[in-house]
C-alpha positions as CSV (number, residue, x, y, z in Angstrom):
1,X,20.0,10.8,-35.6
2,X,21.9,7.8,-37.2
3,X,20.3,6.2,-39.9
4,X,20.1,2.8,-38.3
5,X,18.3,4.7,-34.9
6,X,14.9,4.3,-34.9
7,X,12.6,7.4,-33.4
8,X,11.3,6.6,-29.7
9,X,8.0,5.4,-29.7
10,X,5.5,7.9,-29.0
11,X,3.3,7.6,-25.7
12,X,-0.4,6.7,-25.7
13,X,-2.1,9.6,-26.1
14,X,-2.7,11.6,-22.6
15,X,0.5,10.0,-21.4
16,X,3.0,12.7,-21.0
17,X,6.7,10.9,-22.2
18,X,8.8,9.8,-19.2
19,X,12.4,11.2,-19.1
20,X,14.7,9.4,-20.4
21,X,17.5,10.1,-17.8
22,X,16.1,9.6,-14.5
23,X,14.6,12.8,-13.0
24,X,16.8,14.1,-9.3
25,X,15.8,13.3,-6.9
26,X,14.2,10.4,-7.9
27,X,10.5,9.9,-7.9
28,X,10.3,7.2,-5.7
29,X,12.6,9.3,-3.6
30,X,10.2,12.0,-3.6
31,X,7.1,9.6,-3.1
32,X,8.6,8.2,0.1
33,X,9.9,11.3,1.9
34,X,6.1,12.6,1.6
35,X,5.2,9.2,3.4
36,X,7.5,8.9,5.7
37,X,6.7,12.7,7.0
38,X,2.7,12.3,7.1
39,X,3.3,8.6,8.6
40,X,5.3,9.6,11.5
41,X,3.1,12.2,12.9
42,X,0.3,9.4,12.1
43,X,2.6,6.7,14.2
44,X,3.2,9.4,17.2
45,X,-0.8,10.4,17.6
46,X,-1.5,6.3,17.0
47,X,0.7,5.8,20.0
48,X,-1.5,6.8,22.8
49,X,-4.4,4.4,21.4
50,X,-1.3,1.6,21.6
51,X,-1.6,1.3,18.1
52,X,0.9,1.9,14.7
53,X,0.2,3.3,11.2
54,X,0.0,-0.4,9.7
55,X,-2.4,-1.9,12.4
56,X,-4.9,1.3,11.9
57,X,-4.6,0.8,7.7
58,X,-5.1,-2.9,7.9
59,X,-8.2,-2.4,10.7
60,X,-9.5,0.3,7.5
61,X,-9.0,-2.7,5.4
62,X,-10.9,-5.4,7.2
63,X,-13.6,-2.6,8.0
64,X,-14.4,-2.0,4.2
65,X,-13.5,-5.9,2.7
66,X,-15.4,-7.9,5.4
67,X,-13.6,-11.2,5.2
68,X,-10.6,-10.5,3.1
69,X,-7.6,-13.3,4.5
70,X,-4.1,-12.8,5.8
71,X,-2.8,-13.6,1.8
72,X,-5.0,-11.2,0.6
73,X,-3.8,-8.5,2.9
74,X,-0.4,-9.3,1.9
75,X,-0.7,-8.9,-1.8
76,X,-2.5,-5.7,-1.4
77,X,0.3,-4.3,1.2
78,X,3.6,-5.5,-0.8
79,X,4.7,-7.5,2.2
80,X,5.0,-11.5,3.4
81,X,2.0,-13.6,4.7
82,X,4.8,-13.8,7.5
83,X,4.6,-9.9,8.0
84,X,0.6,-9.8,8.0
85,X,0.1,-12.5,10.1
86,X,2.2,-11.1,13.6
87,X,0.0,-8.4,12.8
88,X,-3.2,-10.2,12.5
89,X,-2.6,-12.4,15.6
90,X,-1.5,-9.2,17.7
91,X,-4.9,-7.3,16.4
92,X,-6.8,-10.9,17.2
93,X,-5.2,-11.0,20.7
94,X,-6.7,-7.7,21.7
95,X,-9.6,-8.6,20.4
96,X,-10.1,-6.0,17.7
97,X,-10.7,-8.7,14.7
98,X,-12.4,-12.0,14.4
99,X,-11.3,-15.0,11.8
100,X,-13.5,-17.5,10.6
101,X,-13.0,-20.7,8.2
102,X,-14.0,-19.9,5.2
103,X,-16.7,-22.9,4.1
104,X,-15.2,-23.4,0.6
105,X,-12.0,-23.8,1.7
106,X,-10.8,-24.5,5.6
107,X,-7.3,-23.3,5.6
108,X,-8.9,-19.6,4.7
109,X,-9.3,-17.7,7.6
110,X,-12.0,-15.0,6.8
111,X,-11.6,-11.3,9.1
112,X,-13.8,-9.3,10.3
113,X,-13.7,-6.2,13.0
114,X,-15.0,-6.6,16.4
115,X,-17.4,-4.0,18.3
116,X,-14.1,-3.0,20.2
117,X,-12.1,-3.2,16.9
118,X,-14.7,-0.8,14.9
119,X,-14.5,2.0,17.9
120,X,-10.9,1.9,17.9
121,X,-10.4,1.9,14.3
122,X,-13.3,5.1,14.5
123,X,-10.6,6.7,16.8
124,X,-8.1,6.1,14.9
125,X,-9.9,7.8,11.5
126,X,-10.3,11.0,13.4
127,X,-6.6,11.3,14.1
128,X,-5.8,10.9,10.3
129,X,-8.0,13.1,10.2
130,X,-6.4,16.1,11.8
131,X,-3.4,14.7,10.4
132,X,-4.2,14.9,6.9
133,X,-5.8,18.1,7.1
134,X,-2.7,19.3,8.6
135,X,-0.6,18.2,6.3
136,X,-2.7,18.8,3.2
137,X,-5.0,21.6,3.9
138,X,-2.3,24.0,2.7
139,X,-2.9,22.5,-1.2
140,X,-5.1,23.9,-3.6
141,X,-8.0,21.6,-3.7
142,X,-7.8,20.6,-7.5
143,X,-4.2,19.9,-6.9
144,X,-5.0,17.7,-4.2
145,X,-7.9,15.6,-5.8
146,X,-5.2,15.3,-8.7
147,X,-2.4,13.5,-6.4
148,X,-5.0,11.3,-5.1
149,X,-5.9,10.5,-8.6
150,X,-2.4,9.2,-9.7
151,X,-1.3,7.8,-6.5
152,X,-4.5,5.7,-7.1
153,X,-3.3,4.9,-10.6
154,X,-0.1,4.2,-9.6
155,X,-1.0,1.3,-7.0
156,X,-3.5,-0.1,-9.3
157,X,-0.5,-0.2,-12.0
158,X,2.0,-1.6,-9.3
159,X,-0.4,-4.3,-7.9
160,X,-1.3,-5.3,-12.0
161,X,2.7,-5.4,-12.4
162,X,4.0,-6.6,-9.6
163,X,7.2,-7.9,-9.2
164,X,8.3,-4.8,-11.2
165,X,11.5,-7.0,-11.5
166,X,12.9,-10.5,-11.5
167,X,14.6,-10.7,-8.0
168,X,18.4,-11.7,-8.8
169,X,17.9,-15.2,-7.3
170,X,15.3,-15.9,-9.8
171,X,17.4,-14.7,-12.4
172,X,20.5,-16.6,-11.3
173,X,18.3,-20.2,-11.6
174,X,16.4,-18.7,-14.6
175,X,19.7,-18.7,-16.5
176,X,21.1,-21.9,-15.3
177,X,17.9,-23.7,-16.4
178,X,18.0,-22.6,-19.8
179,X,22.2,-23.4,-20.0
């Protein structure tokens, strides 16, 4: 080490150090294989109830945060109020979810799962179900509870952090403001 190099900061304590060249494959690589081959056997059983892997989580969603809106969706899923509400008005349409005004404020719309929209939802929890017993029965039980544990971690770090980066854009006008 050179004199003027300073020694890497140590981790907090019961944080392993990350690498400092990036680990191949790549973790997120890794992280989204794993979905991607759960989620399409979830998407193929979903089918025959005319339903997809996003509807079902966002029908979980509204079942356990009675009245949570369309913006609140969409922070908590990493996607556009745009992208949540196609699906909202398609689940509305089939008359799965309600929306109400929220009394505070009128341009709120407040969800909530019909009778029809908590038995298919019910169906759909029984196909993960099988699905994730398939896919994770095969894991040692200790091992599994840990995954679950820092997947859990990790979206609760994400959603705190989020945007991880400055998109370019922002950058570009960033920059040219402070020329």
């Amino acid at each position: 080490m050179k004199k003027t190099d300073s020694p890497a900061k140590p981790p907090p304590p019961g944080k392993p150090p990350l690498p400092t060249k990036a680990a191949r494959p790549r973790t997120m690589y890794l992280l989204n294989q794993a979905s991607l081959a759960v989620r399409s056997h979830l998407e193929a059983a979903l089918r025959d109830l005319q339903m997809t892997g996003i509807q079902y989580t966002i029908l979980g969603t509204i079942k356990d945060h009675e009245g949570i809106s369309s913006a609140e969706l969409s922070r908590r899923f990493f996607v556009t109020a745009q992208t949540t509400n196609e699906i909202i008005n398609g689940l509305e349409q089939r008359g799965l979810i309600t929306r109400k005004e929220d009394p505070a404020n009128r341009r709120i719309l407040r969800m909530k799962l019909t009778a029809q929209g908590r038995k298919l939802h019910d169906q759909c929890d029984r196909i993960a179900d099988r699905i994730e017993a398939a896919a994770f029965g095969w894991v040692e039980p200790r091992d599994y509870e840990a995954l679950r544990e820092a997947l859990r971690t990790l979206l609760k770090g994400l959603r705190e952090r989020a945007p991880l980066i400055k998109p370019a854009a922002e950058k570009r006008r960033t920059s040219a403001s402070s020329t």
